[in-house]
N, C-alpha and C positions, 0 to 999 in steps of 0.2 A: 504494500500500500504506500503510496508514495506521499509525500509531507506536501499539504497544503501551499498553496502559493500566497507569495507575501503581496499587500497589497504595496504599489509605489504609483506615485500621482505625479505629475506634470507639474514644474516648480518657476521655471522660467516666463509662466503666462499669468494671468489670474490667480490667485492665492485665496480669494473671497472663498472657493467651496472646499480647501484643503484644511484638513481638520487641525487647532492649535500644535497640536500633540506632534506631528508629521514634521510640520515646517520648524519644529522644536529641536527635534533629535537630529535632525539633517544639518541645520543651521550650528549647534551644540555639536556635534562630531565634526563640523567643516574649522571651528574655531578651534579644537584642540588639534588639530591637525597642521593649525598655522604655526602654534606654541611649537609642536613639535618639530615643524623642518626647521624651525629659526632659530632654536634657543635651543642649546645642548644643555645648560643647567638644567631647563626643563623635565631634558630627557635623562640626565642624571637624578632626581628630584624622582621622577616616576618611576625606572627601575627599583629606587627604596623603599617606594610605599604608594602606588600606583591612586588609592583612591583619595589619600588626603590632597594627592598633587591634582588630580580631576578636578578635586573640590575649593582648593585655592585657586581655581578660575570661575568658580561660581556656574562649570556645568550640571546639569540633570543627565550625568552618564556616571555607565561603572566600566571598571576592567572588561568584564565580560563585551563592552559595546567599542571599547577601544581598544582591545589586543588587536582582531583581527585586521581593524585599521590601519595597524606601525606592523602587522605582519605580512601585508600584499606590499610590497614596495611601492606599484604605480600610485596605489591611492596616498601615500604615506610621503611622495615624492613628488608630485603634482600634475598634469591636468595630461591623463595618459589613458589609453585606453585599457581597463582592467584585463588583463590576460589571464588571472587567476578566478574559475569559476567561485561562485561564494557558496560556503558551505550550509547545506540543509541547518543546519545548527546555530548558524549566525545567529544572531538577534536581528530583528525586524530592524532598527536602527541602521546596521552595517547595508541591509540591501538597500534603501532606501537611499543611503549614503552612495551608493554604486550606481545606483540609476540616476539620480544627479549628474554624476561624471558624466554618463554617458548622454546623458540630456545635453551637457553642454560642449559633448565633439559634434554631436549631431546636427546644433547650433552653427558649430563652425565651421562644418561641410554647408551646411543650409547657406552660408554667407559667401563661399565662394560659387556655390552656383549660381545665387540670386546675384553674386557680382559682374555678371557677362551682360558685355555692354549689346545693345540693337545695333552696333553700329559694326554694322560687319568687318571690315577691314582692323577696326581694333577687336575686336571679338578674335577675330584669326590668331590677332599679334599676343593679346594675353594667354589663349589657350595653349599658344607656343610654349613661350615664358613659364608658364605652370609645367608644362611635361620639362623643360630643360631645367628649372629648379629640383624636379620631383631626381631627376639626373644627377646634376650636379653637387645637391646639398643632401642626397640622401634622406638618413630619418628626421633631418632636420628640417627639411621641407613640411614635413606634415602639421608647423603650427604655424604655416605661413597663410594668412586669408585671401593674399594675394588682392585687396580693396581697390577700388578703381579709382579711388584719390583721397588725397587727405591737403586741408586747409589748413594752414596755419593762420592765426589771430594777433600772432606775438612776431618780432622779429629777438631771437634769441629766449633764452632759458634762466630765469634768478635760481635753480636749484644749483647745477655746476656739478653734477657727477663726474668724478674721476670717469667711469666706466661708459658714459654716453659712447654709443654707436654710432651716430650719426654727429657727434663732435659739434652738437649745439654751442654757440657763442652766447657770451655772457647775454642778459637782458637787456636790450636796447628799447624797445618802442612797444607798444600795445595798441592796437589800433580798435578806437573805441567807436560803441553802439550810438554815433551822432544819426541825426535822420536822414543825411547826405551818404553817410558809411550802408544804411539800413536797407535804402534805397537800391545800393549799391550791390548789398550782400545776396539781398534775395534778386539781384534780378541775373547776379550770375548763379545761382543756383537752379535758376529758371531754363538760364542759355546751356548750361552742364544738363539737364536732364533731355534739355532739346538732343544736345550732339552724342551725349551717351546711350540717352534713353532710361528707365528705372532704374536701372545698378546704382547710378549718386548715392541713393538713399541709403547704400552698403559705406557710402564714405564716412570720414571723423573728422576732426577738428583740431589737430595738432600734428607735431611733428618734433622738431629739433624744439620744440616749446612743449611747457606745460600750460594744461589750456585754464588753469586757476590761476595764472600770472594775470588775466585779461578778466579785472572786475564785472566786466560785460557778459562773459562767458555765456552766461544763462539766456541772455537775449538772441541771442546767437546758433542757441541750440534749438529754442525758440522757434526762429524762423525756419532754421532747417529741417524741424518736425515738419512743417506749415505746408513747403515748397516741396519736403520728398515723400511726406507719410513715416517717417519714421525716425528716432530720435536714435543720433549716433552716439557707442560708446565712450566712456571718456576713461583716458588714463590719468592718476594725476600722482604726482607726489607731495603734494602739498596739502592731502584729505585732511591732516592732523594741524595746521597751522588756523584754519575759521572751521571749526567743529560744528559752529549753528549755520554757516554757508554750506558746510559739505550735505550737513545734511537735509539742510534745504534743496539742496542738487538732487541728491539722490531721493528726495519723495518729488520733485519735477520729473526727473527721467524713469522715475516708476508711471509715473500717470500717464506720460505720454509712449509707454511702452517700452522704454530700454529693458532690452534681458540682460544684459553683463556689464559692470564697470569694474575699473580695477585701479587698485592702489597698490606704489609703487614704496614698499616701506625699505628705507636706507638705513636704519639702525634698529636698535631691540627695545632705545628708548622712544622710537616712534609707534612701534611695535604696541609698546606697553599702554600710548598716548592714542590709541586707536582703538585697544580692546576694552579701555574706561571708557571712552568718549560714547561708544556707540554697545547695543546690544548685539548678540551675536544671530537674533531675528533680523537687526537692522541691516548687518552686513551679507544675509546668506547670497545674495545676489551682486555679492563683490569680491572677486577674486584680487588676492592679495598675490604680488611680486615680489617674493624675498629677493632683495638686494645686498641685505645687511654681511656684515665680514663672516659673521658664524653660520651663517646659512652657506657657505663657496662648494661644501663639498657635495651639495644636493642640489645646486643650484648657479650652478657655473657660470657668468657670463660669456655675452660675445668677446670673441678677441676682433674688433673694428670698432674704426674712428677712435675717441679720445685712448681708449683702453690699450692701447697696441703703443700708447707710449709708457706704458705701464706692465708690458709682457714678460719684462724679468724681477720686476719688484716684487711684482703680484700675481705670480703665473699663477699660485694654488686657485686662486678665484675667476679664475678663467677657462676657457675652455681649454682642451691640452692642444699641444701643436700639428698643426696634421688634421684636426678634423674642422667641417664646415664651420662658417662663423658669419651669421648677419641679425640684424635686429631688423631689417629693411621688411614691410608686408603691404607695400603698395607694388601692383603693377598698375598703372595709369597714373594721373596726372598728381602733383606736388604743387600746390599753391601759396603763397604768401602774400596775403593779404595790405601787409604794412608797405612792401615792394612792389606789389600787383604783378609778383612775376608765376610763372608757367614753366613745369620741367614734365617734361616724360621720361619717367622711371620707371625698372623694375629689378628685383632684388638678386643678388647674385655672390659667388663666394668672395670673400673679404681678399683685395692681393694688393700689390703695389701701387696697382693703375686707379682699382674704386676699394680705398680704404674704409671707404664710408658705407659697404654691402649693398652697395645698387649703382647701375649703370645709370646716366643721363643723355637720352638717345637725342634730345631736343630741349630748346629751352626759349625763352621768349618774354616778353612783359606785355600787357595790357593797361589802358586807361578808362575804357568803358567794357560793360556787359557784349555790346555788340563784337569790341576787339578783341574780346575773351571767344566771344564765338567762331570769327574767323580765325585767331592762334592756334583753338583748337581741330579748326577743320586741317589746318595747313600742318601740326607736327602729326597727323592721324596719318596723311597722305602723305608726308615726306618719311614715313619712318613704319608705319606699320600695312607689312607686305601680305597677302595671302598667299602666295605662291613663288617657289623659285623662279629667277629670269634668267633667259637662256645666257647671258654674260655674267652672273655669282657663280663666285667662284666656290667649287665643290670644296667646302676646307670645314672637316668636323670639327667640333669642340677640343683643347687639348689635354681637356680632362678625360678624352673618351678613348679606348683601346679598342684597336680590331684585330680582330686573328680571325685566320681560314680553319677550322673543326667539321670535319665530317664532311666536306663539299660546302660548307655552307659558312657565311658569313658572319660571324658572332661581333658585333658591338656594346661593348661594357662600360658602365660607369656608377660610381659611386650608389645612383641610386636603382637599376636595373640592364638592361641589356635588351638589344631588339638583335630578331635573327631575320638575315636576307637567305632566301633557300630556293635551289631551282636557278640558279644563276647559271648563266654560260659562261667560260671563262672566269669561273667564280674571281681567280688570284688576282688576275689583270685588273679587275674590278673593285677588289682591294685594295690595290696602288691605286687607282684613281681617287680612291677615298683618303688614304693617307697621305696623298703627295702636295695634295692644299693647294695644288698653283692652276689645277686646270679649270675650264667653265664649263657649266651645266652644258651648252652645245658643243666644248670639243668632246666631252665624259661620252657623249649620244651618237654623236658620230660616230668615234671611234670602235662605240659598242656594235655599232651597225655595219660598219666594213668586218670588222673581224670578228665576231659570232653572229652577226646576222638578225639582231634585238633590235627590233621594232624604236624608231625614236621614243613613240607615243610612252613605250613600256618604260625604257628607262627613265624618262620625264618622270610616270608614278611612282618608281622607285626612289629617287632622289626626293620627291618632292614628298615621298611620307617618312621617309629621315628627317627632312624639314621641318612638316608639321608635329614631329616629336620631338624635334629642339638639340635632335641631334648635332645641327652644322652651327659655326661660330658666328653669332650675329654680335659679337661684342663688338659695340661700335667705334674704340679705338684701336682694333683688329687690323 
């Protein structure tokens, strides 16, 4: 006879018919979990005496509800997909707590679909980008959302993380919610949803800035509910500096539907100034970013931008050397508001040339809505291709490895491998691909005089290496 199924409710949407009790223990096992990746006292404190340590944070859990918690690593280690099934035996608490998770990758797939733009030609260019990431950065790709733009409000950053990826400069300007600015804001939000089509609404609000620098903030997010139907995430690290603003924020971005915000905690005394400030109902729909020094070895950062001047002070808190490294999760456009300028980005492994984890294919300024609309028709069509031209040159990734196996072509990288099989001349065809100097019409030709393959055919071949992001489109290549 097999054990009853645990009830688990949907946590991310309405909360009105989810009984106290549910959003208690989820909310209560999501808080001790923070204690626990951040603060090794913590987790010394709890080895000694598990429940008075429970209870010196004022949860309504026992051992029983938090063993299995610290004993799946994913859950224990943050926002991973459970690979360990959860035992019959668990407490209702632990499932509950699992389904959560899983509620919120599902979130995160749901947001890169929903982030393809109508506009074909970039629709081409991101789905690219997405397979040459999934490539390139391996299992580090899979927490990229790949957004199709993010705004900046601020020109620079007052926090000043040694570890910033993107090598935010100090604070300089805020650009405020005048009616001239308002006017401004929504009417490029208007002309972005014209050229992109619904994805906008996947966009945010910040970047090399935190968006609590810009007292406006809120009007801001405001209109962007108004103009896209849906109110974008917000990162911030400065939740703990106006505790009656943060939390004024986050009962705005609950009403107008945000499912996830996240705060970026830098130390353990921010940590501490977080877990008073707010209940651990208030937060269950705020993922917390251990940053702080004690959390390095669960919580690695990037090694890009500011961080990489820091790679032998502070290697332990960073990622090890050799493996992928970006903080970058925009494919599409990078705004700045205070500059009114326009980049096309997308996110890529951290090296000499894009320190900062993303390429910038194009770049531009605006003065009105309108110039925002032709900037963006013009970097779409000068930069984002749908198909090979018979003059690109056939030259893979140099992250990528081919070898002849079996008759057949094996192409491998970091994060899978595609097989060409049924080639004529399979080897010849192999050098065309590693020798990076010929064009898609000498590759076609040559296939044609000497095995007798159809242009048409090797066109499809090449061109779904292509659209797998196979070939090098780094644009200082």
């Amino acid at each position: 006879m097999s054990a009853p199924a645990i009830e688990t409710l949907p946590l991310l949407g309405d909360l009105s018919q989810v009984p106290a009790e549910h959003i208690r223990d989820v909310a209560h096992s999501k808080r001790f979990l923070e204690r626990w990746s951040m603060d090794p006292r913590f987790r010394e404190r709890y080895w000694a005496d598990p429940q008075a340590t429970i209870d010196s944070l004022g949860l309504a859990l026992t051992p029983a509800q938090t063993g299995p918690l610290i004993g799946a690593k994913p859950l224990a280690d943050g926002l991973e997909e459970p690979d360990v099934a959860p035992s019959v035996d668990d407490p209702p608490s632990v499932h509950q707590y699992r389904a959560f998770i899983v509620e919120k990758l599902q979130m995160r797939e749901s947001m890169r679909e929903l982030s393809q733009s109508s506009n074909r030609r970039l629709a081409a260019w991101r789905t690219r980008q997405i397979h040459r990431c999934i490539g390139e950065l391996g299992i580090r790709a899979g927490a990229l959302v790949h957004a199709p733009m993010a705004i900046e409000l601020s020109k620079g950053c007052s926090v000043g993380c040694w570890f910033c990826g993107v090598s935010a400069p100090r604070l300089d300007q805020n650009w405020p919610y005048t009616d001239e600015n308002a006017e401004l804001w929504r009417a490029c939000l208007s002309v972005l949803r014209e050229k992109m089509g619904p994805c906008v609404a996947q966009g945010f609000a910040y970047w090399a800035s935190d968006p609590l620098d810009n007292k406006d903030y809120e009007h801001f997010l405001t209109d962007f509910h108004t103009i896209t139907g849906r109110c974008p995430q917000t990162t911030t690290a400065l939740g703990h500096k106006d505790v009656e603003r943060t939390r004024q924020l986050l009962r705005l971005a609950h009403a107008m539907g945000s499912q996830i915000d996240r705060f970026s905690v830098l130390s353990l005394g921010i940590l501490d100034r977080l877990h008073a400030a707010f209940t651990p109902e208030e937060l269950l729909r705020v993922e917390f970013v251990p940053q702080n020094r004690e959390s390095a070895d669960m919580h690695r950062k990037s090694a890009a931008g500011r961080a990489l001047k820091f790679a032998t002070k502070r290697a332990n808190e960073l990622v090890e050397e050799g493996e992928s490294s970006t903080i970058a999760c925009v494919s599409g456009f990078l705004m700045n508001m205070v500059e009114r300028s326009v980049k096309l980005i997308t996110p890529c492994n951290v090296n000499e040339r894009w320190p900062l984890g993303y390429w910038v294919l194009g770049e531009g300024t605006f003065d009105t809505a309108e110039e925002l609309g032709e900037l963006i028709n013009s970097l779409i069509n000068s930069n984002c291709r749908t198909h090979l031209r018979v003059y690109d040159q056939v030259r893979l990734r140099p992250d990528v490895k081919v070898t002849v196996e079996n008759g057949a072509i094996l192409a491998t990288n970091l994060g899978g491998h595609a097989t060409l099989e049924h080639q004529p001349d399979v080897d010849d065809l192999a050098t065309y691909l590693t020798t990076g100097t010929y064009t898609v019409e000498e590759v076609a030709v040559a296939r044609e005089k000497a095995a007798a393959v159809p242009l048409a055919a090797t066109m499809a071949t090449l061109n779904n290496l292509f659209d797998l992001g196979f070939f090098d489109e780094d644009p200082k290549s």
